[in-house]
mmCIF file of the protein (N, C-alpha, C, O) and its ligand, coordinates in Angstrom:
data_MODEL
# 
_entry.id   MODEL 
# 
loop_
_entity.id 
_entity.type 
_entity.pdbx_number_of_molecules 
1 polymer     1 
2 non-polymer 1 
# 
_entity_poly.entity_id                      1 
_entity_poly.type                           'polypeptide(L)' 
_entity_poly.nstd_linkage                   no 
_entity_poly.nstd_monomer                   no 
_entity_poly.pdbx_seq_one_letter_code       
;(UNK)(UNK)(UNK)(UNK)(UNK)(UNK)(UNK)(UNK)(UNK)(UNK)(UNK)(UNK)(UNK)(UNK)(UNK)(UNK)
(UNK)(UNK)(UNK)(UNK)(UNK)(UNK)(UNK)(UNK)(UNK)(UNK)(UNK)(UNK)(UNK)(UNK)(UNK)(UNK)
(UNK)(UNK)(UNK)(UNK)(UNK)(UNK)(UNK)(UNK)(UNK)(UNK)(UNK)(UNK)(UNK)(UNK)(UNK)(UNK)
(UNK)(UNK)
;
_entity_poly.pdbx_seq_one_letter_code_can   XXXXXXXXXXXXXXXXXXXXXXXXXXXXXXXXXXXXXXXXXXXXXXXXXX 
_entity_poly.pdbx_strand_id                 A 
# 
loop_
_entity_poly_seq.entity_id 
_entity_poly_seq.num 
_entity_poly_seq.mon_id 
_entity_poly_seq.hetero 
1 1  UNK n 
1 2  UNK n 
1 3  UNK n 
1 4  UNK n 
1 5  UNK n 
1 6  UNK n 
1 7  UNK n 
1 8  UNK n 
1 9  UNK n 
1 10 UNK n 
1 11 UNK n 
1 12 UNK n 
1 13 UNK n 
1 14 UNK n 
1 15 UNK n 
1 16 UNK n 
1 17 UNK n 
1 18 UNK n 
1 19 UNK n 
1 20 UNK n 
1 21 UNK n 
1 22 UNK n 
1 23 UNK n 
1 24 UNK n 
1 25 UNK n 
1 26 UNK n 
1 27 UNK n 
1 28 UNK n 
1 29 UNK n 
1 30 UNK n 
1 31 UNK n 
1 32 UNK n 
1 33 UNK n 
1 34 UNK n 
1 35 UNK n 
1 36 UNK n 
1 37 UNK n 
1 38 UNK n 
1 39 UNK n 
1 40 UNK n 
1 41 UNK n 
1 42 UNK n 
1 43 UNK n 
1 44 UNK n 
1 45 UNK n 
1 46 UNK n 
1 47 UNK n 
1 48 UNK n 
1 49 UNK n 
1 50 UNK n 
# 
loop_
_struct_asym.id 
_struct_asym.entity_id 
A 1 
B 2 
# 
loop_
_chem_comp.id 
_chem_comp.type 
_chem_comp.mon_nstd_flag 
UNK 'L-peptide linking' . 
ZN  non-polymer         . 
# 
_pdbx_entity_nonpoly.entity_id   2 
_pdbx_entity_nonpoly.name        ? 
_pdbx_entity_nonpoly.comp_id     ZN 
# 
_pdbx_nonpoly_scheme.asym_id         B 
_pdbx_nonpoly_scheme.entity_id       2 
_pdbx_nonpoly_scheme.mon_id          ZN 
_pdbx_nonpoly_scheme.ndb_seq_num     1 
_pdbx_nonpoly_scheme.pdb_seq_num     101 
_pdbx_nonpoly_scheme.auth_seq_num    101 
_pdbx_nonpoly_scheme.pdb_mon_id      ZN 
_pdbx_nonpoly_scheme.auth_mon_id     ZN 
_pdbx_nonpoly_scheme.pdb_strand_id   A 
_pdbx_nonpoly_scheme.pdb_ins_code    . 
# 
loop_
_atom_site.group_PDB 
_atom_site.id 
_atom_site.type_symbol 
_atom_site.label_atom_id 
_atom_site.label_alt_id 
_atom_site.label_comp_id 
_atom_site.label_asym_id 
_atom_site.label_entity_id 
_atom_site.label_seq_id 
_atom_site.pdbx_PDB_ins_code 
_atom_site.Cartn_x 
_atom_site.Cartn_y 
_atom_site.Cartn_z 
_atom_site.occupancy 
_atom_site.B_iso_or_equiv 
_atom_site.pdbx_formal_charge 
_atom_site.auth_seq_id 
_atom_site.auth_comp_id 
_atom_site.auth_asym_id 
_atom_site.auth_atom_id 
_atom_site.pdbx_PDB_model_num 
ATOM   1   N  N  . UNK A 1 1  ? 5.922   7.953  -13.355 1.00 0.00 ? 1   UNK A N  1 
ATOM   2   C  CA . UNK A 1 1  ? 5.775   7.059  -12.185 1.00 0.00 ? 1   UNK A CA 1 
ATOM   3   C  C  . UNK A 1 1  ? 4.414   7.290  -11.544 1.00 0.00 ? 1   UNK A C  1 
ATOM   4   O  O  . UNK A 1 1  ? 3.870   8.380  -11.369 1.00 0.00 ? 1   UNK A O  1 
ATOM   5   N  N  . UNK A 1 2  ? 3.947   6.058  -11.218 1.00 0.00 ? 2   UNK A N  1 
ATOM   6   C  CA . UNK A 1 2  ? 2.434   6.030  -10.640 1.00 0.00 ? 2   UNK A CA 1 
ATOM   7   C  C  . UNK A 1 2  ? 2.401   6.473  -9.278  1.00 0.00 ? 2   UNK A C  1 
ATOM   8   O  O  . UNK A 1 2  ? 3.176   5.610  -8.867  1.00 0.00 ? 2   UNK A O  1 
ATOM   9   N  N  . UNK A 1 3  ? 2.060   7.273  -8.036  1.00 0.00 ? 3   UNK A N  1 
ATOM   10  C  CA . UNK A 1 3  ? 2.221   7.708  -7.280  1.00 0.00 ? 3   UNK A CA 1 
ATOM   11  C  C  . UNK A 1 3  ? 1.321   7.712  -6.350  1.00 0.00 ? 3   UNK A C  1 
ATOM   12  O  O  . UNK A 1 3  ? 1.527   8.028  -5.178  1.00 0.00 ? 3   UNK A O  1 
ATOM   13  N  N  . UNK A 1 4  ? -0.090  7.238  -6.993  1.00 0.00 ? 4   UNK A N  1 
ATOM   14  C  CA . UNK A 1 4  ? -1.384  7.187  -6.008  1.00 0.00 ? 4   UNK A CA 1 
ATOM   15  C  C  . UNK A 1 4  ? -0.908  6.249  -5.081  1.00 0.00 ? 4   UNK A C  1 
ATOM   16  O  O  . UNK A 1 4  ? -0.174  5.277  -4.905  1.00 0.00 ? 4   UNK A O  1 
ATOM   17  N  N  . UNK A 1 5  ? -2.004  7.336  -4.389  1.00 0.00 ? 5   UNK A N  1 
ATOM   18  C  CA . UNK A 1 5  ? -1.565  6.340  -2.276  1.00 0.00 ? 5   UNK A CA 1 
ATOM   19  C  C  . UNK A 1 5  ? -2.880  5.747  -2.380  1.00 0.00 ? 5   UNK A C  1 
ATOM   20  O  O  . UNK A 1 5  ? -3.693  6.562  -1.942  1.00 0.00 ? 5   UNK A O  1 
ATOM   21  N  N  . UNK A 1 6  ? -3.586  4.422  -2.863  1.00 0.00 ? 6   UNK A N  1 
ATOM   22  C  CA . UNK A 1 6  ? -4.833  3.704  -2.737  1.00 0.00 ? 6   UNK A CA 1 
ATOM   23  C  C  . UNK A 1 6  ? -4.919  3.617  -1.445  1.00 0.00 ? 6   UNK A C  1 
ATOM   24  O  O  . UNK A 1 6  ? -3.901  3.543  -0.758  1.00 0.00 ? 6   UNK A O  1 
ATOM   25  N  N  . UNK A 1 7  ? -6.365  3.612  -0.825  1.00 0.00 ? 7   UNK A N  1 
ATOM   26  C  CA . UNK A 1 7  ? -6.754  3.647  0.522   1.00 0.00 ? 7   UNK A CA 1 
ATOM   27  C  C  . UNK A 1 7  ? -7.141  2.438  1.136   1.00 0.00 ? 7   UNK A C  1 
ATOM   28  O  O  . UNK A 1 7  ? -8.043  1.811  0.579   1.00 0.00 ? 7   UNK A O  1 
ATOM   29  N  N  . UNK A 1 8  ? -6.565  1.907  2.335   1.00 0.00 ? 8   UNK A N  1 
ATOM   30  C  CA . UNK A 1 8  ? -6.687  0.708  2.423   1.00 0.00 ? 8   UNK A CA 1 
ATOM   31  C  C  . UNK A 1 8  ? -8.176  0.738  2.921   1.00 0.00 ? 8   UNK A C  1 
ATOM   32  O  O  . UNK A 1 8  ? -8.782  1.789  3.126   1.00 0.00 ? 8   UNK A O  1 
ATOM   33  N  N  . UNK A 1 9  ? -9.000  -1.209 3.193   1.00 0.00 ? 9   UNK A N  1 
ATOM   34  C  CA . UNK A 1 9  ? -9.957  -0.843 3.205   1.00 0.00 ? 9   UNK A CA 1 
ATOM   35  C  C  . UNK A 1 9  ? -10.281 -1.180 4.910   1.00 0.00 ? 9   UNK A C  1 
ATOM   36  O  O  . UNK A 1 9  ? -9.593  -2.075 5.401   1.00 0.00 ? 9   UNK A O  1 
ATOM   37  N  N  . UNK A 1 10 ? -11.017 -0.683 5.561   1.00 0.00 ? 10  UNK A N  1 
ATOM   38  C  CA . UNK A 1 10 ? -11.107 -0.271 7.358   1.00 0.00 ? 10  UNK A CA 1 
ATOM   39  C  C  . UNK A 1 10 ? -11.416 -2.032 7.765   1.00 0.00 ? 10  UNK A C  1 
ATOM   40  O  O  . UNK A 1 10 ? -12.340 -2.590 7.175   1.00 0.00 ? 10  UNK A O  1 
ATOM   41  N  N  . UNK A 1 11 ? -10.803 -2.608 8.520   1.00 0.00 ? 11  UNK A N  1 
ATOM   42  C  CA . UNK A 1 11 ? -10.982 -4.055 8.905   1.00 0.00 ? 11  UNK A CA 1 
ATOM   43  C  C  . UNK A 1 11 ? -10.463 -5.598 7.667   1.00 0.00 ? 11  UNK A C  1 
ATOM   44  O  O  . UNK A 1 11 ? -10.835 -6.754 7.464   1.00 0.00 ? 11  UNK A O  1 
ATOM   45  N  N  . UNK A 1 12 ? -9.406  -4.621 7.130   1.00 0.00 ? 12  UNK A N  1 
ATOM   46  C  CA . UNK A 1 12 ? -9.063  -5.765 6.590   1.00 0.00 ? 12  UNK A CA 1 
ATOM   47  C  C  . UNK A 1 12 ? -7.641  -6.022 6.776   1.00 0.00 ? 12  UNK A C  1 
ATOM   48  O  O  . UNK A 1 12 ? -6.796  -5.169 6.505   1.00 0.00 ? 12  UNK A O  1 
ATOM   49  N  N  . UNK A 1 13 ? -7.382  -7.073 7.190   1.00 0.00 ? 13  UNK A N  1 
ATOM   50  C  CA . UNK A 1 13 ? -5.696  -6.930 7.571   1.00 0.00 ? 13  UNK A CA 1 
ATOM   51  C  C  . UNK A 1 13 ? -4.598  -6.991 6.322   1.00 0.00 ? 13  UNK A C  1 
ATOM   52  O  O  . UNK A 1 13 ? -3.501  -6.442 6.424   1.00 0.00 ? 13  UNK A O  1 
ATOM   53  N  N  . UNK A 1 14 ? -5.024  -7.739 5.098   1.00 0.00 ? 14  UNK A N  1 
ATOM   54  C  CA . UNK A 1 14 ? -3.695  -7.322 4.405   1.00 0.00 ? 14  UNK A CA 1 
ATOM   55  C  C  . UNK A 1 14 ? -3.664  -6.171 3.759   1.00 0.00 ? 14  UNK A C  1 
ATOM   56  O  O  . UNK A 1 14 ? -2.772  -5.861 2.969   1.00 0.00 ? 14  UNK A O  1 
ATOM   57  N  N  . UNK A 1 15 ? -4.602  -5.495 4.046   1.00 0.00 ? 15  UNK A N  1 
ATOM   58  C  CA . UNK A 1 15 ? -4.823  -4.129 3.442   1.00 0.00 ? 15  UNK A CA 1 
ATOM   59  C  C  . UNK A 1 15 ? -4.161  -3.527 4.580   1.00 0.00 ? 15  UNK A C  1 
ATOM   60  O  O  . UNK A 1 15 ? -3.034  -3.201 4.209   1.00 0.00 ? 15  UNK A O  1 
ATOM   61  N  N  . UNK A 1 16 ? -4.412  -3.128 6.222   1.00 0.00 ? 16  UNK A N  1 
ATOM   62  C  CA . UNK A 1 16 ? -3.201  -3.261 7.242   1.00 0.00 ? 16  UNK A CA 1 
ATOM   63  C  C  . UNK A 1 16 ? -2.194  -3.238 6.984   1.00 0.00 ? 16  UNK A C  1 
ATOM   64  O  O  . UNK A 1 16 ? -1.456  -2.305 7.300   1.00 0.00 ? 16  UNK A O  1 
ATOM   65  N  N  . UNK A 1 17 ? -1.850  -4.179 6.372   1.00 0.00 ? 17  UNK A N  1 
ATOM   66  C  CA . UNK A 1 17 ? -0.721  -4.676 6.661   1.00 0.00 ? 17  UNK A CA 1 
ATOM   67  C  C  . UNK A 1 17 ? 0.340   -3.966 5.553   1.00 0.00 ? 17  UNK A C  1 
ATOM   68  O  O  . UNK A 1 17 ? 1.439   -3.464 5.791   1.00 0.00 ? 17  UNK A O  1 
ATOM   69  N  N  . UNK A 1 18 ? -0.328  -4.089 4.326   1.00 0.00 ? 18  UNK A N  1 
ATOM   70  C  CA . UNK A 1 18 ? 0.559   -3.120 3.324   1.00 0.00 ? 18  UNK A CA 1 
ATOM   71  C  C  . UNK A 1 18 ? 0.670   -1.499 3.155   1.00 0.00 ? 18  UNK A C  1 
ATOM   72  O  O  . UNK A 1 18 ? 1.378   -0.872 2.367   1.00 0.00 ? 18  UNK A O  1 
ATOM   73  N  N  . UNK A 1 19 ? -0.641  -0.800 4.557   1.00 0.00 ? 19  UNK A N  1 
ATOM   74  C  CA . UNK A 1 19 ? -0.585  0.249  4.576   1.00 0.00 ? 19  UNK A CA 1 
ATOM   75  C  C  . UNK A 1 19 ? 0.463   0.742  5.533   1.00 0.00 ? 19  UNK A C  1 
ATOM   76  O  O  . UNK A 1 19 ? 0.873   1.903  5.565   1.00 0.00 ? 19  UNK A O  1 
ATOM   77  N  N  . UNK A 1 20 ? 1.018   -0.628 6.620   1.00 0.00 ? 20  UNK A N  1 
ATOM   78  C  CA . UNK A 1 20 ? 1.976   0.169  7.639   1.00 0.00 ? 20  UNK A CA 1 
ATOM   79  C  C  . UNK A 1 20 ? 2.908   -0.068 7.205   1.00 0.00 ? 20  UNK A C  1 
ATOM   80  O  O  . UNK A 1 20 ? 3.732   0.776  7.556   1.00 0.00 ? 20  UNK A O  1 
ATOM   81  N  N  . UNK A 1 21 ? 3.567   -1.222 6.211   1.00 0.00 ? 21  UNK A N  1 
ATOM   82  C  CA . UNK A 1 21 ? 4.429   -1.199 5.684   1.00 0.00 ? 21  UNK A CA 1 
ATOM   83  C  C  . UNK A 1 21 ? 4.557   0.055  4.655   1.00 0.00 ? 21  UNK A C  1 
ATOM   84  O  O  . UNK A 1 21 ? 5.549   0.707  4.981   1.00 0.00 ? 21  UNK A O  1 
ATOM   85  N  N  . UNK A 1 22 ? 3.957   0.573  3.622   1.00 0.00 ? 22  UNK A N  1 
ATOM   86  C  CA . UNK A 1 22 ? 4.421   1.743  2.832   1.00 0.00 ? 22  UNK A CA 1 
ATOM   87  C  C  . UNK A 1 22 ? 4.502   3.007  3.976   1.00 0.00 ? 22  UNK A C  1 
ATOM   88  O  O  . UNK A 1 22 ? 5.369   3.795  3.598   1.00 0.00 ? 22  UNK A O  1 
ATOM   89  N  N  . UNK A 1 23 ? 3.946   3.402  5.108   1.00 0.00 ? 23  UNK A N  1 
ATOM   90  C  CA . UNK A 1 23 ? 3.937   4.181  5.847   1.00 0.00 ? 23  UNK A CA 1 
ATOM   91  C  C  . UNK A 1 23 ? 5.661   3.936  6.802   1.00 0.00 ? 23  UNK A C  1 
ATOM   92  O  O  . UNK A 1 23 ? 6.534   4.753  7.092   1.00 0.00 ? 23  UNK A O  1 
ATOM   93  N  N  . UNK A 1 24 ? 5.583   2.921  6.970   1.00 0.00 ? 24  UNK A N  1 
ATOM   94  C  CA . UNK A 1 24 ? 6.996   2.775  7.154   1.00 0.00 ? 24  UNK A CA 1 
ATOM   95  C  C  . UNK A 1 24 ? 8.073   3.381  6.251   1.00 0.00 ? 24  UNK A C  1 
ATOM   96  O  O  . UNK A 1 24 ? 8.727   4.402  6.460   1.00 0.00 ? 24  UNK A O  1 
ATOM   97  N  N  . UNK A 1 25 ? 8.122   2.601  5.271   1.00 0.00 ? 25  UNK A N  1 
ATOM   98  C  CA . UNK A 1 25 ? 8.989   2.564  3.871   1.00 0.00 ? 25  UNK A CA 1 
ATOM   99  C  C  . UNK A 1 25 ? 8.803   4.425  3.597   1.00 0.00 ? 25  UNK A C  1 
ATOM   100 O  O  . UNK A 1 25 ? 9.729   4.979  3.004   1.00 0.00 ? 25  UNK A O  1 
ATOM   101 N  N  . UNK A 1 26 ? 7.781   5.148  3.988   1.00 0.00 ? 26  UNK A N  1 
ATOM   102 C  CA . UNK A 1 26 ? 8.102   6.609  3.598   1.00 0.00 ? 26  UNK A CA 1 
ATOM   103 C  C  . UNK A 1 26 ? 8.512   7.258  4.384   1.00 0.00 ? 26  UNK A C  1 
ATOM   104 O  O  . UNK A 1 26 ? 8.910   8.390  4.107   1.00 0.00 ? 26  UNK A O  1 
ATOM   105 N  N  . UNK A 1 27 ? 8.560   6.692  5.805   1.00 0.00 ? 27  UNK A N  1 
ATOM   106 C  CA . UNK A 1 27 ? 9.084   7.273  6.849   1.00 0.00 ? 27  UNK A CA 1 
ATOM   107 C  C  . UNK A 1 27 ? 10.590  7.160  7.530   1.00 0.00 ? 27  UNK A C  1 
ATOM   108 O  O  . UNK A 1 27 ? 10.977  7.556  8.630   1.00 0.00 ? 27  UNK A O  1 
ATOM   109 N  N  . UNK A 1 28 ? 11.313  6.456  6.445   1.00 0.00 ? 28  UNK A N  1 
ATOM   110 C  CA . UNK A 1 28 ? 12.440  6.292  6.112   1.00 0.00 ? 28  UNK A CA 1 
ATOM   111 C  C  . UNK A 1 28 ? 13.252  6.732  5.154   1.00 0.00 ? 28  UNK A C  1 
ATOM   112 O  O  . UNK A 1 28 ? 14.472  6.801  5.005   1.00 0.00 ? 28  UNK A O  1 
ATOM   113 N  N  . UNK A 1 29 ? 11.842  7.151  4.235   1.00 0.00 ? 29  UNK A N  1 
ATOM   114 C  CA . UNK A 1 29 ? 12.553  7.865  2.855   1.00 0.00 ? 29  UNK A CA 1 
ATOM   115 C  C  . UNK A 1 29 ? 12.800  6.918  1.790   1.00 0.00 ? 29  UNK A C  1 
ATOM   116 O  O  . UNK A 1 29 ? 13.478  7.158  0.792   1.00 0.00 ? 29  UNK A O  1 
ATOM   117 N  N  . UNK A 1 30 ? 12.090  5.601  2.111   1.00 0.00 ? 30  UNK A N  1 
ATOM   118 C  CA . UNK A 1 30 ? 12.371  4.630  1.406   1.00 0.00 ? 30  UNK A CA 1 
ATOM   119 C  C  . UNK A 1 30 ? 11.092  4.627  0.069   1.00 0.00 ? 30  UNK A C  1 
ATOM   120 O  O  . UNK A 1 30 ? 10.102  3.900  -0.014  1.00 0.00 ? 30  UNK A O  1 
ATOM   121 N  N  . UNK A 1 31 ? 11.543  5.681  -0.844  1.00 0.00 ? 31  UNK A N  1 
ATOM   122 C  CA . UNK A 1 31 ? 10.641  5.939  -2.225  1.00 0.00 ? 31  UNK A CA 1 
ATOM   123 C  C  . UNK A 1 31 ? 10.120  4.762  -2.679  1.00 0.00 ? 31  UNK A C  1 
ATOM   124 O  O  . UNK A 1 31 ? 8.921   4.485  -2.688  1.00 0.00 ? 31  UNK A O  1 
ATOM   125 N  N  . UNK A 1 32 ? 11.222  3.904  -3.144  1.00 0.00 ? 32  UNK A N  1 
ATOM   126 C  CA . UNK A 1 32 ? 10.950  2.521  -4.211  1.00 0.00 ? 32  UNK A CA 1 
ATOM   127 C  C  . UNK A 1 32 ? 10.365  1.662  -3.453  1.00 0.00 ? 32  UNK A C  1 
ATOM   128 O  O  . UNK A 1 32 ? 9.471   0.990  -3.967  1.00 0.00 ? 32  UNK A O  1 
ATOM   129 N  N  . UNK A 1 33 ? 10.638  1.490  -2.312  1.00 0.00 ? 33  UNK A N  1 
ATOM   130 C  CA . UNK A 1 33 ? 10.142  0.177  -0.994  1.00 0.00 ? 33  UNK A CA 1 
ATOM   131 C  C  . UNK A 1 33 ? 7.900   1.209  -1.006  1.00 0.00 ? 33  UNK A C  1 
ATOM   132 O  O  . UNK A 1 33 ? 6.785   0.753  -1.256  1.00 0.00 ? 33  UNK A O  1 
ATOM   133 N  N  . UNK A 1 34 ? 8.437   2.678  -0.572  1.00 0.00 ? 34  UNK A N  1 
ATOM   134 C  CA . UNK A 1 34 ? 6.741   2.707  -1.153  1.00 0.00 ? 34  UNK A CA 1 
ATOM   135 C  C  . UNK A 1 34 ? 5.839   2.889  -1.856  1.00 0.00 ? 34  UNK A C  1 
ATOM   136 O  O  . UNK A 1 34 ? 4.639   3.062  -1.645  1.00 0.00 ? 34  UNK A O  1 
ATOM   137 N  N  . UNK A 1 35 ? 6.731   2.828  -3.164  1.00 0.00 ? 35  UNK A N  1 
ATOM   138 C  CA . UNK A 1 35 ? 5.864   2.323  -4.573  1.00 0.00 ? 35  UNK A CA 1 
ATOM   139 C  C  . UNK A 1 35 ? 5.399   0.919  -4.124  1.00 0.00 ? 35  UNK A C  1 
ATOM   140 O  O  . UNK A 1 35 ? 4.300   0.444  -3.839  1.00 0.00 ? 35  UNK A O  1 
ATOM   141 N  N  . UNK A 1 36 ? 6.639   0.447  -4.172  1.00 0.00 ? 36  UNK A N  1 
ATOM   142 C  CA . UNK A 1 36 ? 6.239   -1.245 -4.399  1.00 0.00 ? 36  UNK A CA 1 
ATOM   143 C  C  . UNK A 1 36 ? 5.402   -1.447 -3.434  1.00 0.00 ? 36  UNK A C  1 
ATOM   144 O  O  . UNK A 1 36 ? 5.040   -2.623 -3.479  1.00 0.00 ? 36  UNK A O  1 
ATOM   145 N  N  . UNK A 1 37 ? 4.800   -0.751 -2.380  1.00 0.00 ? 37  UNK A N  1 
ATOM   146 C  CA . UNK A 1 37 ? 3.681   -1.292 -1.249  1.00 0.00 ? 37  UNK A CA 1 
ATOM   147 C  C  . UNK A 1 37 ? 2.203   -0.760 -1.690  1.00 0.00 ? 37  UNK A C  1 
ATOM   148 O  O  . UNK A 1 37 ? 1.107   -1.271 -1.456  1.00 0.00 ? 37  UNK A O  1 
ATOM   149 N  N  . UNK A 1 38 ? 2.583   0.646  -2.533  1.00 0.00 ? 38  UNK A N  1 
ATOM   150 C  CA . UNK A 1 38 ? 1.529   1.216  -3.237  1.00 0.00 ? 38  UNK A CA 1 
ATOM   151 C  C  . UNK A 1 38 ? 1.002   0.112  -4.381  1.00 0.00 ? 38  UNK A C  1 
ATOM   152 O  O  . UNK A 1 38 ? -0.208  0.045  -4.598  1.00 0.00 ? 38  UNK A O  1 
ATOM   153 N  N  . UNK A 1 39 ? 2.010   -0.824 -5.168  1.00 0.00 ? 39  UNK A N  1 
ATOM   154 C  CA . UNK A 1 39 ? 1.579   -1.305 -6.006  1.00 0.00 ? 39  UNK A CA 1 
ATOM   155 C  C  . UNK A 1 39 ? 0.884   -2.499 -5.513  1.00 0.00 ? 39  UNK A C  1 
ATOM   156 O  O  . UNK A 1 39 ? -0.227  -2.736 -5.989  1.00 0.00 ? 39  UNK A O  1 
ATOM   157 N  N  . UNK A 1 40 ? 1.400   -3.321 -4.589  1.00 0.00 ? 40  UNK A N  1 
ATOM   158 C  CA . UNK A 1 40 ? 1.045   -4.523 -3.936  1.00 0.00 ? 40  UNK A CA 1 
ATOM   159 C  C  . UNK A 1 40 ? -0.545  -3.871 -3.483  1.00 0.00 ? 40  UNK A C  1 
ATOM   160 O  O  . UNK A 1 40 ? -1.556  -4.508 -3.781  1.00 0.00 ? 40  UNK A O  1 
ATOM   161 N  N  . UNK A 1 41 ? -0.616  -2.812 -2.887  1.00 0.00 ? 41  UNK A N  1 
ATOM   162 C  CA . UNK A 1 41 ? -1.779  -2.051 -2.040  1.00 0.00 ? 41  UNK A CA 1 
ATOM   163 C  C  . UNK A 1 41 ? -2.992  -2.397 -3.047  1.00 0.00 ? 41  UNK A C  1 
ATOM   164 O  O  . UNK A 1 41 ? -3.864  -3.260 -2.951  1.00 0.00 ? 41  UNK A O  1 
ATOM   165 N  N  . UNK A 1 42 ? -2.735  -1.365 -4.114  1.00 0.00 ? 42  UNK A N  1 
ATOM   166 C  CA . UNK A 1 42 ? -3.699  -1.880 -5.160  1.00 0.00 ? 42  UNK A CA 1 
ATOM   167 C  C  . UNK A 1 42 ? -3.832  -2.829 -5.638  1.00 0.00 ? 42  UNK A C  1 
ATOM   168 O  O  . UNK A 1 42 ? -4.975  -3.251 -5.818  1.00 0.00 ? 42  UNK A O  1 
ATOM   169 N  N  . UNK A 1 43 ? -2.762  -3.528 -6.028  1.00 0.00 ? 43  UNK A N  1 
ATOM   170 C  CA . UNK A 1 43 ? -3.487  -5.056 -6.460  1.00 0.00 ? 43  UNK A CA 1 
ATOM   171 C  C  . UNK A 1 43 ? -3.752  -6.203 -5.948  1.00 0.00 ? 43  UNK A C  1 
ATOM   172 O  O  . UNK A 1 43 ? -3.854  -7.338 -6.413  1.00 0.00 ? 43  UNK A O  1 
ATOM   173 N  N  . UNK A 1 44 ? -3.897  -5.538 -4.442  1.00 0.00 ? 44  UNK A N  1 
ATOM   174 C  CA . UNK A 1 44 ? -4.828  -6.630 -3.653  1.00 0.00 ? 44  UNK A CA 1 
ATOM   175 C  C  . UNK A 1 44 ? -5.975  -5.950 -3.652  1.00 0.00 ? 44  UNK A C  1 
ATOM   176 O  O  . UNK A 1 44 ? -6.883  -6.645 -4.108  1.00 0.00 ? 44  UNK A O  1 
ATOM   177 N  N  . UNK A 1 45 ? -6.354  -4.755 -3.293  1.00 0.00 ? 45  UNK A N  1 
ATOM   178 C  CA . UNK A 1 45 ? -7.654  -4.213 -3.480  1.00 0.00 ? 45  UNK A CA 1 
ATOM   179 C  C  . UNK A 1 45 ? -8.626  -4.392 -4.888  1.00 0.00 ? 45  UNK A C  1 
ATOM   180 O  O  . UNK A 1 45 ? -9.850  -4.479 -4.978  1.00 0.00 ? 45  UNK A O  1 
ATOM   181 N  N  . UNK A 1 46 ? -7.633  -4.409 -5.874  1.00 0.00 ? 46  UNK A N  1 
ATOM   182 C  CA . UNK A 1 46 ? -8.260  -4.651 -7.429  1.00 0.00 ? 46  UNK A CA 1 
ATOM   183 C  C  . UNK A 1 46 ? -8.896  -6.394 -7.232  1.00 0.00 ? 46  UNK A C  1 
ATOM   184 O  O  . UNK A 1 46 ? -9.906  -6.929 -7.690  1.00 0.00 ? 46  UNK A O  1 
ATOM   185 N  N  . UNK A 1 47 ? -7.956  -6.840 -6.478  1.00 0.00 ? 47  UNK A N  1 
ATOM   186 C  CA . UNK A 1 47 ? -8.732  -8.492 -6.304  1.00 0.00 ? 47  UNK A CA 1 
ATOM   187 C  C  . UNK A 1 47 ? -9.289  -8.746 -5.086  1.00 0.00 ? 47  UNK A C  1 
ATOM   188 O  O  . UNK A 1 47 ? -9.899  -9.815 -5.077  1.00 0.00 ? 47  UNK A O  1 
ATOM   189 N  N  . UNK A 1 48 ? -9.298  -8.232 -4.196  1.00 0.00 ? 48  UNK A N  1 
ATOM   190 C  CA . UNK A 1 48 ? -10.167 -8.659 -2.977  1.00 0.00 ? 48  UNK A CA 1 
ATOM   191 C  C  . UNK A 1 48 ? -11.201 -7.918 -2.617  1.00 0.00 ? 48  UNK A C  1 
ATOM   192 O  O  . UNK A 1 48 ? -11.971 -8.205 -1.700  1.00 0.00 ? 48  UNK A O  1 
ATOM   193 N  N  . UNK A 1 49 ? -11.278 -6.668 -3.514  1.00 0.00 ? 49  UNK A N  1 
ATOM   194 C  CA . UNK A 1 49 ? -11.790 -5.258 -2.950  1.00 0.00 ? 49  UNK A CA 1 
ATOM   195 C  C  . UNK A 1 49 ? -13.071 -5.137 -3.926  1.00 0.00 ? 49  UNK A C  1 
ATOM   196 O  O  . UNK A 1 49 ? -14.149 -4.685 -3.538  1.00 0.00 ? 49  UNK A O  1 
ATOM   197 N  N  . UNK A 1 50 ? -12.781 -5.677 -5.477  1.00 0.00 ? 50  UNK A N  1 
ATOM   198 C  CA . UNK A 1 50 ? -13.245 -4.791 -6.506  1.00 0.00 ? 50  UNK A CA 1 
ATOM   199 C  C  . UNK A 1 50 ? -15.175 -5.291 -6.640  1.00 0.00 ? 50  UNK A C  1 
ATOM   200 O  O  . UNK A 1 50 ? -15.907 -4.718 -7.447  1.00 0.00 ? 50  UNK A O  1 
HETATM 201 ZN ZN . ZN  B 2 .  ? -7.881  -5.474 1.754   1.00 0.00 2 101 ZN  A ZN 1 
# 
C-alpha cells in the first residue's frame, strides 16, 4: 500500500481542500477515506502541479 502524504501546494484551494479532508479522515482513524484523499491529493498535483 502506497502511503506517501504528497504536500499540498501553499495557495491553492483544491489542494486545501483535499489536505483537510485526509487530515480529517486520519483524525478519525479513517485509514481508507485517507488513502483515497492521498490518492486524489496526488493526482491533482500530477495535473495541476507538474
Ligand atoms: Zn493544487
Amino acid at each position: 500500500m502506497d502511503s506517501d502524504r504528497p504536500e499540498p501546494h501553499p495557495g491553492c484551494g483544491p489542494c486545501a481542500e483535499l489536505d483537510e479532508q485526509r487530515t480529517r479522515a486520519h483524525g478519525r482513524g479513517d485509514g481508507s477515506a485517507e488513502t483515497d484523499c492521498s490518492v486524489l491529493l496526488r493526482r491533482h498535483i500530477k495535473e495541476a502541479h507538474a
